[in-house]
Backbone bond lengths (Angstrom), bond angles and torsions (degrees), N, CA, C in turn:
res aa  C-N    CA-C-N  psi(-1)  N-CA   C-N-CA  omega(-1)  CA-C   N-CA-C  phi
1 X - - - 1.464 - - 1.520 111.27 -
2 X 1.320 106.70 -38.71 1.657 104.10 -174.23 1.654 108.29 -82.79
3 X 1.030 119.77 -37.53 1.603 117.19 144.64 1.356 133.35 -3.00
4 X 1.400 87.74 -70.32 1.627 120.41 -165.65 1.683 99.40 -72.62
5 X 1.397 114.24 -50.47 1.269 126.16 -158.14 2.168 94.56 -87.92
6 X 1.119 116.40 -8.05 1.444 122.49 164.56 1.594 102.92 -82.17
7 X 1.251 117.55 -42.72 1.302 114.80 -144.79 1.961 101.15 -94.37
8 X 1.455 101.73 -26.10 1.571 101.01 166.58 1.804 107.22 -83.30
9 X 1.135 119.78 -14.75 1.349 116.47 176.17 1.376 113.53 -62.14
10 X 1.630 102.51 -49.90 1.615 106.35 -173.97 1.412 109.18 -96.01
11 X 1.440 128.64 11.35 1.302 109.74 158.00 2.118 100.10 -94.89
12 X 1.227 114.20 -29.52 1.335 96.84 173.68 1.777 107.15 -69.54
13 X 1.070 134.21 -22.33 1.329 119.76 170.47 1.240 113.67 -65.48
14 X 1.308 134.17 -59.17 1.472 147.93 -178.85 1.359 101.71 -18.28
15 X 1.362 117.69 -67.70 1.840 117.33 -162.20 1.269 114.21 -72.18
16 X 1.750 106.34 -27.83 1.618 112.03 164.19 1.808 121.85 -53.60
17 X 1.395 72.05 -46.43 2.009 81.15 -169.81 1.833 102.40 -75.42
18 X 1.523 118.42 -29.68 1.243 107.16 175.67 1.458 96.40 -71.14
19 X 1.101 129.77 -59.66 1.874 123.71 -177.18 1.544 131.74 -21.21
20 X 1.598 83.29 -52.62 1.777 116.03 168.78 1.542 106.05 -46.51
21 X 1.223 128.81 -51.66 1.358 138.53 -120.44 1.874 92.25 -116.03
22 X 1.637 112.44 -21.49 1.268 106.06 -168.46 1.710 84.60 -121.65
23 X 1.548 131.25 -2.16 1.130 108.33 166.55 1.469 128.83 -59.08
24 X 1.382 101.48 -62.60 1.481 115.03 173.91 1.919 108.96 -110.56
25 X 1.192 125.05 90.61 1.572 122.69 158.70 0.918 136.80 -107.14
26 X 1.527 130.96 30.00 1.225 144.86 -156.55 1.495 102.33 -145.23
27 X 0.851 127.14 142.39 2.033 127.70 170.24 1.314 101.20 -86.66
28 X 1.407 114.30 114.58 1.514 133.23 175.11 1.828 109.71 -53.37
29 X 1.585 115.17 -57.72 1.153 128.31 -156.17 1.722 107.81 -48.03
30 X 1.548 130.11 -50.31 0.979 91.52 173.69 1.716 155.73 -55.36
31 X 1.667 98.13 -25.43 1.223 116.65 -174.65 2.138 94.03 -63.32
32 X 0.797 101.64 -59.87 1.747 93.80 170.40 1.227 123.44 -19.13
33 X 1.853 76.56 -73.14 1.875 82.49 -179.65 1.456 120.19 -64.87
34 X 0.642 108.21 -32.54 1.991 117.88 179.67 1.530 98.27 -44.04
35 X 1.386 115.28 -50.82 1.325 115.81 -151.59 1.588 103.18 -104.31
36 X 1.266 124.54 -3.88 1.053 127.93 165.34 1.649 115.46 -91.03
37 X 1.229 135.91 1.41 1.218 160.57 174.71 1.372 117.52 -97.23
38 X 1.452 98.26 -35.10 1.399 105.89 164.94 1.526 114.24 -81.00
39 X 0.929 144.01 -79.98 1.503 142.08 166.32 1.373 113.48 -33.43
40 X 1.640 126.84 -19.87 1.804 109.67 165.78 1.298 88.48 -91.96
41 X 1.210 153.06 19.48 1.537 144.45 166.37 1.828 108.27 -103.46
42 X 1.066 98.95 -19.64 1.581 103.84 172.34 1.494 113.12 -94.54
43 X 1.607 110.22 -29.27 1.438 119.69 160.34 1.674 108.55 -34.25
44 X 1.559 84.96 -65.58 1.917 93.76 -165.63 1.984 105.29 -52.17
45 X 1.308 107.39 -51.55 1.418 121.97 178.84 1.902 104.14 -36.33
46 X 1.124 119.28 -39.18 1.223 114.02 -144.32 1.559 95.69 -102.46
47 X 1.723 111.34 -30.60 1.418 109.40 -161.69 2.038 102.90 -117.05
48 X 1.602 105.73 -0.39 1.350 92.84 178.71 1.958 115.28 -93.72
49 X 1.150 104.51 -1.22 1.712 103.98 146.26 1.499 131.10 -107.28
50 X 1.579 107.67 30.14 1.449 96.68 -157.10 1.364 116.98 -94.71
51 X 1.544 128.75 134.83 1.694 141.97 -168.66 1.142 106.88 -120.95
52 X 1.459 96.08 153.59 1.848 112.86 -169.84 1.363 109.40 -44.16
53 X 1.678 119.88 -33.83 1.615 102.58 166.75 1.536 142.42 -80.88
54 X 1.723 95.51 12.77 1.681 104.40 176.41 0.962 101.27 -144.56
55 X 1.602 125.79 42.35 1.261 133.17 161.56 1.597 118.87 -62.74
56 X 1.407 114.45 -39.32 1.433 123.16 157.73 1.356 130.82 -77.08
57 X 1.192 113.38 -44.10 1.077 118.39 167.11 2.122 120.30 -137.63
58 X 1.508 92.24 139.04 1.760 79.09 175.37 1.657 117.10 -130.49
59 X 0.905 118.12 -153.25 1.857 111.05 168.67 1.308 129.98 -77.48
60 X 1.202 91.91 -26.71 1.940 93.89 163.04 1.274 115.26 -100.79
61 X 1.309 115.25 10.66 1.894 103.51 -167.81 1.696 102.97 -60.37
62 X 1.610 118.19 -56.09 1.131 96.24 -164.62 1.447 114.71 -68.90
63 X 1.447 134.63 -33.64 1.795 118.43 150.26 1.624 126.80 -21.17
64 X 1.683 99.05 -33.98 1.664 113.19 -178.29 1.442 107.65 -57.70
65 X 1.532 105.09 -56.10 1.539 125.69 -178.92 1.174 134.71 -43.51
66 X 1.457 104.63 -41.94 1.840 134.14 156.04 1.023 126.07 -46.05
67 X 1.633 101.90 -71.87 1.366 117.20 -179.11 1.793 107.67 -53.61
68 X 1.558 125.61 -29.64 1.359 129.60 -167.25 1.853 88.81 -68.72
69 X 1.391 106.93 -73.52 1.447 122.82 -178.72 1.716 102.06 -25.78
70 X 1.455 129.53 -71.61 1.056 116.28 -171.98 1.545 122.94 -81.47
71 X 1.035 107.29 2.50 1.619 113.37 163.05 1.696 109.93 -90.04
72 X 1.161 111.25 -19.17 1.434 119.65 171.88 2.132 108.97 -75.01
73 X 1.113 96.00 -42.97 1.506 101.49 -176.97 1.630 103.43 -87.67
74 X 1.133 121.97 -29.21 1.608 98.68 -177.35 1.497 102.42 -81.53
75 X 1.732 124.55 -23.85 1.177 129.66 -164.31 2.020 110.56 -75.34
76 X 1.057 96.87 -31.56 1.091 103.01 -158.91 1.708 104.66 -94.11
77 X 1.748 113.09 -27.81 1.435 142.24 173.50 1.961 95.62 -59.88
78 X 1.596 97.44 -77.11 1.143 100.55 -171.76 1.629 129.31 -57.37
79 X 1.550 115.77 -32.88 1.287 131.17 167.98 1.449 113.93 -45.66
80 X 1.018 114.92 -39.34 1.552 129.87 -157.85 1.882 102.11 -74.68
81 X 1.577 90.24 -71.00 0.846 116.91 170.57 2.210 108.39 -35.59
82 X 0.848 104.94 -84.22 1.480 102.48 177.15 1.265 120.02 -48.52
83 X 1.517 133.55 -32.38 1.620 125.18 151.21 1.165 104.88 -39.53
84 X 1.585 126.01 -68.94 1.520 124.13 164.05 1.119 154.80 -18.64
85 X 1.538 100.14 -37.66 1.885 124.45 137.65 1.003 128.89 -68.04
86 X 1.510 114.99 -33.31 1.427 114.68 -159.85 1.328 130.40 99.39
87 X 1.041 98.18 15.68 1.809 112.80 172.70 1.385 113.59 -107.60
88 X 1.525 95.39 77.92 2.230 108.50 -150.70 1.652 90.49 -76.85
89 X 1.379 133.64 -44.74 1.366 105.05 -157.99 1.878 113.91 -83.41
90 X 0.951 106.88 -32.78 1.524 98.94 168.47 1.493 117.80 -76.24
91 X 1.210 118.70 -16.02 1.287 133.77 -179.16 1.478 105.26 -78.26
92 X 1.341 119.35 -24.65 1.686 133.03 160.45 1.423 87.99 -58.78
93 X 1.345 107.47 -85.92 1.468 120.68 -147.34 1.829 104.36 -38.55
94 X 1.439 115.79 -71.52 1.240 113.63 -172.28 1.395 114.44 -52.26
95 X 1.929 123.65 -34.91 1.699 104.57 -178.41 1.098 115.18 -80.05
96 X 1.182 125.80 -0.12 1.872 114.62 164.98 1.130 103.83 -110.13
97 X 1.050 158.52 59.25 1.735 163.43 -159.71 1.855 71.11 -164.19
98 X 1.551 105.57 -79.85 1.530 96.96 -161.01 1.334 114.50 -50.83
99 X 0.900 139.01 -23.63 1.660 144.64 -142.40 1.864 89.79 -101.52
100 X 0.961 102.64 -71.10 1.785 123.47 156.35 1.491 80.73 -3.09
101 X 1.632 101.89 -113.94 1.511 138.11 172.23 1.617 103.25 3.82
102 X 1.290 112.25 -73.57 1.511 113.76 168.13 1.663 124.83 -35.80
103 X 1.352 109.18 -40.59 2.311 106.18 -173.65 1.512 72.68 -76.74
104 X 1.593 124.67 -67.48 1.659 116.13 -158.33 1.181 128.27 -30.13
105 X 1.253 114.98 -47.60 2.035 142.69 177.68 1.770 92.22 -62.05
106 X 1.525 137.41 -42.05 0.832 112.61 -168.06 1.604 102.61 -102.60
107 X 1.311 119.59 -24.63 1.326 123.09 -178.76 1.775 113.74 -49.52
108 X 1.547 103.19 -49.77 1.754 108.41 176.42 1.436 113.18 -70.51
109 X 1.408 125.79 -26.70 1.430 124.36 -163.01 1.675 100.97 -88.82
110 X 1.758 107.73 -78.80 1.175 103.35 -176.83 1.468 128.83 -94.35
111 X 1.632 107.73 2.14 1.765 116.33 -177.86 1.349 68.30 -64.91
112 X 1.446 117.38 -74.33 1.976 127.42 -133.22 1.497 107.23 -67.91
113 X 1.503 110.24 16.21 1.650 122.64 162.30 1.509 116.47 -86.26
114 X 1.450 97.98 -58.85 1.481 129.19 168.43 1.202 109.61 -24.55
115 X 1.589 142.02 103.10 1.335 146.25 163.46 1.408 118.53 -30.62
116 X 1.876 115.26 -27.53 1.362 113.80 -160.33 1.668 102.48 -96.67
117 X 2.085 115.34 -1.47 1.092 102.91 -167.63 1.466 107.96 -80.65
118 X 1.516 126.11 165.52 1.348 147.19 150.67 1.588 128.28 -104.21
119 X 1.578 130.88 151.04 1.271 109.00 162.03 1.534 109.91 -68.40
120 X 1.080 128.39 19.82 1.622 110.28 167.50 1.234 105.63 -87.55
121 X 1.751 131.66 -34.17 1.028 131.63 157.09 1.783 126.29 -10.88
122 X 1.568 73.88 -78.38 1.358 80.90 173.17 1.722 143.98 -69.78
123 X 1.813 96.85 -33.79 1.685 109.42 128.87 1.475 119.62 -4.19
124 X 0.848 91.59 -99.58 1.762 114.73 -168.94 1.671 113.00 -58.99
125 X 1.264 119.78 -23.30 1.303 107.22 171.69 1.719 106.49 -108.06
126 X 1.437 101.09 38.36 1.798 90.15 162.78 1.441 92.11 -130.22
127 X 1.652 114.60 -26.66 1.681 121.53 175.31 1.352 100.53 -52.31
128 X 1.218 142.69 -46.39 1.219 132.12 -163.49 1.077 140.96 -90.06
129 X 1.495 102.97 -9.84 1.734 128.32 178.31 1.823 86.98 -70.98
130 X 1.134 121.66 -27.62 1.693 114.04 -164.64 1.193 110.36 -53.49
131 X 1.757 126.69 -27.14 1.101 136.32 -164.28 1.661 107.89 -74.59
132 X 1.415 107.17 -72.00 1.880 101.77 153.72 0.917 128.69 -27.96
133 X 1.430 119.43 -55.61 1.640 127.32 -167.75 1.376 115.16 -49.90
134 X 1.639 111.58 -51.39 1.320 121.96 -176.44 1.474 114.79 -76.01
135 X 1.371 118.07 -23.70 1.288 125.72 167.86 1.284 110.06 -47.86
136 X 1.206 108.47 -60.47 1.839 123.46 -170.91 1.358 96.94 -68.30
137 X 1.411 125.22 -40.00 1.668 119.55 -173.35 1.870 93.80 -40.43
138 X 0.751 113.19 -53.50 2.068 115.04 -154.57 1.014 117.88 -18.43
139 X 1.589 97.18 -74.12 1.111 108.88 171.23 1.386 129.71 -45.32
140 X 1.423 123.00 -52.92 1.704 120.12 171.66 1.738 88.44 -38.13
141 X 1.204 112.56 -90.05 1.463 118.51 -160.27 1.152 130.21 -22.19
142 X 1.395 99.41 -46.16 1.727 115.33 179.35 1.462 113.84 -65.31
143 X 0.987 123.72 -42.13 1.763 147.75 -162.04 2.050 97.28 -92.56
144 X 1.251 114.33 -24.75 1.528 122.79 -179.54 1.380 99.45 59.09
145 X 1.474 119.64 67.44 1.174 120.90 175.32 1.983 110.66 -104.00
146 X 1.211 102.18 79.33 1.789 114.55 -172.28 1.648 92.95 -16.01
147 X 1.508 109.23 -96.30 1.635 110.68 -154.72 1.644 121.32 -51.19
148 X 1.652 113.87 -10.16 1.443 112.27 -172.75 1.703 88.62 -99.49
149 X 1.481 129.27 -15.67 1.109 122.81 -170.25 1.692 105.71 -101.39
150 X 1.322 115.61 -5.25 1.791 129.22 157.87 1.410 117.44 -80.66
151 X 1.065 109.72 -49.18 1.208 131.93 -179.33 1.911 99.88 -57.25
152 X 1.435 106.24 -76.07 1.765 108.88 -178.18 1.195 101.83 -44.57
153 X 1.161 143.07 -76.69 1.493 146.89 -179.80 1.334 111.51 -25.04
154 X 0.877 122.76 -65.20 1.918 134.56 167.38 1.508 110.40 -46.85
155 X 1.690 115.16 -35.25 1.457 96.84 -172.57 1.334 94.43 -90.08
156 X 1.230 138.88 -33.41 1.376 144.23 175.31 1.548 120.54 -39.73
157 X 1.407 116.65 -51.80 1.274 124.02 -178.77 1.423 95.12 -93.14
158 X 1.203 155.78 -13.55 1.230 153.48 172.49 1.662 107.98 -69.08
159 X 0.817 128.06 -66.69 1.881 156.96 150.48 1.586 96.55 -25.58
160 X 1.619 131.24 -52.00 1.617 115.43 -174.49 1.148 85.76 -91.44
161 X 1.048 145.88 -67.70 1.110 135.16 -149.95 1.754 111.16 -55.82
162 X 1.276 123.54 -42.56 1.397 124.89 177.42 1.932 113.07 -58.59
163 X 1.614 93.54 -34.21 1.998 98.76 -173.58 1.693 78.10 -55.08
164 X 1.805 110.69 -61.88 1.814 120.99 -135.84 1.596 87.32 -37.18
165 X 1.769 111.43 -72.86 1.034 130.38 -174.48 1.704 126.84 -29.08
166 X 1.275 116.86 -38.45 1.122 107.89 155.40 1.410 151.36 -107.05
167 X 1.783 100.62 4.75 1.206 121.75 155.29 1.610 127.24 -73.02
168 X 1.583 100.90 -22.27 1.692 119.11 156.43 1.621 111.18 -57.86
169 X 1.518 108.34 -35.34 1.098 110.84 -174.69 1.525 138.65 -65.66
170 X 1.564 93.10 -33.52 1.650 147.00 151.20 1.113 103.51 -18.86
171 X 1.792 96.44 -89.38 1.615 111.38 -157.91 1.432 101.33 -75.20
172 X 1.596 114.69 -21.21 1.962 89.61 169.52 1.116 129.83 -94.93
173 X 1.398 129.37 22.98 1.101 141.99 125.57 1.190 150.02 -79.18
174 X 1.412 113.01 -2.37 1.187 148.89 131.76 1.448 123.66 -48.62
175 X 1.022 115.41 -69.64 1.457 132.42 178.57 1.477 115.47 -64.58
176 X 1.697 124.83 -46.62 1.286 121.00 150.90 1.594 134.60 -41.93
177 X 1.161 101.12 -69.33 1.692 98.69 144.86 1.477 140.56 9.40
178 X 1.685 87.93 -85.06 1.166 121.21 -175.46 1.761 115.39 -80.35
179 X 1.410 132.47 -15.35 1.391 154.72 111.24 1.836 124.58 -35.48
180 X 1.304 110.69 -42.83 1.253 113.38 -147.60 1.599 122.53 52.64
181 X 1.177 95.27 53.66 1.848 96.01 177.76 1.662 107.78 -144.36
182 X 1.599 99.60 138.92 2.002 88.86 -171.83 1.441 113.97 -50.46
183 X 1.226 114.44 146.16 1.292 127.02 155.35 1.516 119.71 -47.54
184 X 1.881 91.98 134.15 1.522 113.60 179.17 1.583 109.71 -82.79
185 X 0.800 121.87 117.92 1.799 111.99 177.49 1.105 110.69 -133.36
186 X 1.288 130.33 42.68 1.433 133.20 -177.62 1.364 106.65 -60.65
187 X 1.774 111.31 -67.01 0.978 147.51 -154.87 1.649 97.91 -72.61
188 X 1.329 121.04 -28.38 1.546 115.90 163.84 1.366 115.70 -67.79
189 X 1.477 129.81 -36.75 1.662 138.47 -173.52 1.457 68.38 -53.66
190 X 1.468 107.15 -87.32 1.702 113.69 -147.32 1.146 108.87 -46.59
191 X 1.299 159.36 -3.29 1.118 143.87 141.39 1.297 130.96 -81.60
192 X 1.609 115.18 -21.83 1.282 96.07 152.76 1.312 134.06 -87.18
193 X 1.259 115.74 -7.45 1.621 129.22 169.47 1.673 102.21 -45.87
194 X 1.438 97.30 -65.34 1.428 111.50 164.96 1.575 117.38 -17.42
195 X 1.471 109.96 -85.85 1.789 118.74 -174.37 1.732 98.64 -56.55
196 X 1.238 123.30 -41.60 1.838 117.13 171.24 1.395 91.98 -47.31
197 X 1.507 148.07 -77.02 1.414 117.87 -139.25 1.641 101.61 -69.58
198 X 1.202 114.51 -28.81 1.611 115.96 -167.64 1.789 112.41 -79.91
199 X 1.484 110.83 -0.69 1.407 123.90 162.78 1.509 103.03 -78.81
200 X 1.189 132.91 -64.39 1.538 158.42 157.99 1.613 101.29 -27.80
201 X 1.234 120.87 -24.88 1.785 113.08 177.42 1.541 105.43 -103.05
202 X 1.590 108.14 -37.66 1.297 118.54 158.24 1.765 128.35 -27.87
203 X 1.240 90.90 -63.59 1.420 116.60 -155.65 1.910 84.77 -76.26
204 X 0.910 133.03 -50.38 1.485 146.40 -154.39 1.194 103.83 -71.80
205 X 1.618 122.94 -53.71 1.207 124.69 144.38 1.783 125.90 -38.72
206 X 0.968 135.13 -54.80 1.436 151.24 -168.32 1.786 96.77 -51.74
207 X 1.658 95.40 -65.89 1.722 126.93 -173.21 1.648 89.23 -45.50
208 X 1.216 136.56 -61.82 1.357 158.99 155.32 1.827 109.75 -12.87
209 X 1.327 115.53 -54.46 1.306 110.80 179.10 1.560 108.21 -102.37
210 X 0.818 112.51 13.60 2.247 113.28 -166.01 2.172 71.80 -116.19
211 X 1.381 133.06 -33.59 1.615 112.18 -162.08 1.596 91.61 -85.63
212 X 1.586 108.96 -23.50 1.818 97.50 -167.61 1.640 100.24 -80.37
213 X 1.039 119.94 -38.20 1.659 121.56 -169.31 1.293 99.82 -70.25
214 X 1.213 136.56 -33.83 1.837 143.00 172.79 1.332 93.41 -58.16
215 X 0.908 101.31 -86.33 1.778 122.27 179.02 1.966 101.54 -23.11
216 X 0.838 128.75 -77.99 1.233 138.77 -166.03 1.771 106.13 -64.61
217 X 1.644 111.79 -42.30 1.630 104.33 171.64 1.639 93.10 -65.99
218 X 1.046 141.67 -8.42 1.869 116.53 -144.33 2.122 80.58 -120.11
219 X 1.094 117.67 -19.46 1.441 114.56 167.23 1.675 104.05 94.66
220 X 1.510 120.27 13.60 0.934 132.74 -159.50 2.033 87.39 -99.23
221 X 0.771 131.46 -40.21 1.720 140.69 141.87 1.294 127.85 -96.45
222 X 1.552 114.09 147.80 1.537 110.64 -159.52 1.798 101.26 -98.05
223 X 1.149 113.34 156.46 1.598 106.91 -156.68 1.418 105.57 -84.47
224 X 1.578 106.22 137.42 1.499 119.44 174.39 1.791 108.09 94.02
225 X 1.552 107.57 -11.98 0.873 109.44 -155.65 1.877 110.37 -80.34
226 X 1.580 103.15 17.03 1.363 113.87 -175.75 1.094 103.11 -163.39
227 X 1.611 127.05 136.37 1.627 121.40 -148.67 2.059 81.77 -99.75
228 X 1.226 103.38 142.08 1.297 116.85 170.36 1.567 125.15 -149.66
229 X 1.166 121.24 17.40 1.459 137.61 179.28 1.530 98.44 -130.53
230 X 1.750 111.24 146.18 1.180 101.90 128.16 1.471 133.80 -92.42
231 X 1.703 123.94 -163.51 1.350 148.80 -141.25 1.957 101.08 -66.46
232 X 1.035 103.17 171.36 1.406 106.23 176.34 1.407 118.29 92.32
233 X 1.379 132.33 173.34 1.487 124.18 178.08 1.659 109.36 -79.68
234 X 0.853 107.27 131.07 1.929 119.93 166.85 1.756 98.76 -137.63
């Protein structure tokens, strides 16, 4: 009987554990990162020439918009997915980056339709991601993981600098207003010029860990043999 009752156990396990094994066999995280590297590289594209007359809008914005959207869906797809494996700390990182990515995609398209929006709006919801961001930095730091610790730094100053920049944007429209005289926004370009190069160190970094994890599944690098994660279990 106990035989019997072993031997139907492990044939009902068998198809589970083969199921298991062909659900998810692939590591999600690079495709994330890949594509989230791509859209802070279109970041830089869009905001490292940008002047008081394409402060709202410029020639790549709606490419900008895209690239956010599908960095929002692979980020938030792939994140998930790798908690799901068990690859919890990048699997942090990408589902709130994606999730993020998601209010942002709708905040520029249809908030910045919305009569009631402001650039403080938008201010304030890039000021606040800083708080996560640096959270998650730790670990890179702690663990001395170079490209996740280039990478955090870049999204960090990219992220204040984008709130500063358009909360500058804010008060000089505010202040014009309240003058009746056009708005000064010098000092907004230059700050977002600013968060563009630190998208561009971002992204370079990112590009950096999506070529070693390729590289290393494809046998073209030997594994581990180049630190490209930060801290925690993956």
């Amino acid at each position: 009987m106990s035989t019997a009752i072993g031997l139907e156990d492990s044939t009902r396990s068998a198809p589970v554990e083969q199921a298991r094994r062909h659900w998810i066999v692939a590591d999600p995280v690079p495709t994330g990162v890949a594509l989230f590297a791509f859209a802070l590289a279109l970041y830089g594209v869009r905001f490292v020439d940008v002047k008081e007359t394409t402060l709202v809008a410029g020639p790549v914005t709606i490419g900008l918009n895209y690239a956010v959207l599908v960095a929002a869906i692979a980020e938030s797809l792939c994140g998930i997915l790798a908690l799901i494996r068990g690859v919890t700390y990048p699997g942090y990182v990408l589902s709130i980056f994606g999730i993020w990515l998601w209010g942002f995609y709708f905040l520029i398209t249809a908030g910045a339709a919305n009569k009631m929006f402001t650039p403080d709006a938008l201010a304030w919801y890039a000021f606040l991601l800083d708080v996560p961001v640096v959270l998650m930095a730790v670990p890179a730091f702690v663990h001395r993981n170079i490209p996740f610790m280039v990478a955090f730094a870049g999204l960090i100053v990219l992220v204040f600098f984008l709130g500063l920049g358009y909360h500058d944007v804010y008060n000089a429209i505010n202040t014009a207003t309240a003058t009746k005289s056009p708005p000064k926004l010098s000092s907004s370009v230059s700050l977002l010029k600013v968060s563009a190069y630190a998208g561009f160190v971002a992204s370079a970094a990112l590009f950096w860990v999506f070529a070693v994890d390729v590289y290393e599944a494809t046998g073209v690098l030997r594994p581990g043999a180049t630190p490209r994660r930060g801290g925690g279990s993956s």
